[in-house]
N, C-alpha and C positions, 0 to 999 in steps of 0.2 A: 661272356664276361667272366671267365673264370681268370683268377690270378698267372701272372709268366711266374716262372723259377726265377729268385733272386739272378738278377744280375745288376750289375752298377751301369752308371750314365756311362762311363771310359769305355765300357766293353760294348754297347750299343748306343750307336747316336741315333738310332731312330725309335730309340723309347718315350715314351709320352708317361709322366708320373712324378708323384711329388715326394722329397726326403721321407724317408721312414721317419718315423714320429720317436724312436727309442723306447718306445714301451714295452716293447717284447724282451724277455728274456735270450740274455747272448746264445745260451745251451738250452735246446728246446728237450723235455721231458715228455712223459705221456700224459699228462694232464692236460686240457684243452686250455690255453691260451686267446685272450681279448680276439684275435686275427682268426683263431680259429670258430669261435663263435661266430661272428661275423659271414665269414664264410662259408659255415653249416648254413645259418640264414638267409642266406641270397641263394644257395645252389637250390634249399629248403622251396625259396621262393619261384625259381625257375622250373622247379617241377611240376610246381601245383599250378604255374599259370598254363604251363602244357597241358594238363591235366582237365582244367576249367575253360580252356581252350574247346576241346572237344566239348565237353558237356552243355555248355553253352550255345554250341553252334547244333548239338541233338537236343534240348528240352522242344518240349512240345507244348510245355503250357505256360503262356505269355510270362504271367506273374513269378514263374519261376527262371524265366529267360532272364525278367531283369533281375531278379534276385540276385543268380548266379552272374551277370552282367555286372554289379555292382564287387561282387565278392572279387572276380577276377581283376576291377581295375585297381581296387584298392589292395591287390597281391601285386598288380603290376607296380604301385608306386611306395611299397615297400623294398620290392627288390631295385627300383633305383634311389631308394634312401641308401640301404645297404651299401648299393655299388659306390654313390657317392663319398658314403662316410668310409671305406676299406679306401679309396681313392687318395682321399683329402690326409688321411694317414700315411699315404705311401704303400701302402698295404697289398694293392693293387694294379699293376702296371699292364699298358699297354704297348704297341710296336706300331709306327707308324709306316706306313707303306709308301715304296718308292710310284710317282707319279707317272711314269712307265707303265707299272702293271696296272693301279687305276684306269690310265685311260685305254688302255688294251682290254680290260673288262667290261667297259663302260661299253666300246666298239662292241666286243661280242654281243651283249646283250641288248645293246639296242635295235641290232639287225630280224632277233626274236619278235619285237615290236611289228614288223611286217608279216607276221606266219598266226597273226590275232583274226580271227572272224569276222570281229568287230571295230 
């Protein structure tokens, strides 16, 4: 989920994202701007859920499984507030992929489904 390089809708039709919001200064300086907060906070957030990822899957003592179970889902839906609200600003863009390589991936991977034990 991390943000594309500005590009416009003309220069990609397979971008999925909404107008920049114009909030941002035209000439960016070194001081962190709204967008750049934003996206300290979600990258912020995407490490610690890898992070609580592990630790959760190693605790050994129940009470602290859910503890830390609890901390990481409510890291997980911080970082899709975040992703939303950089989104809903334009802040954020995506590429949609041609339906070719989807269902070429799809093939690959389903054939894995047969090499399962169970």
């Amino acid at each position: 989920m991390f943000p594309m390089q500005n590009q416009t809708q003309s220069q990609n039709p397979n971008q999925i994202a909404n107008p920049e919001s114009g909030q941002l200064p035209q000439v960016k300086g070194p001081q962190m701007n709204d967008r750049d907060f934003l996206n300290d906070g979600l990258s912020t957030c995407k490490y610690l859920t890898d992070s609580l990822n592990v630790a959760v899957r190693e605790a050994s003592h129940q009470q602290l499984h859910a503890d830390m179970m609890q901390i990481l889902n409510e890291t997980h839906q911080s970082a899709r507030e975040l992703y939303n609200l950089m989104f809903q600003k334009g802040w954020y863009k995506l590429e949609a992929e041609q339906q070719q390589k989807l269902d070429q991936a799809y093939q690959q991977f389903s054939g894995y489904a047969t090499q399962f034990p169970y």
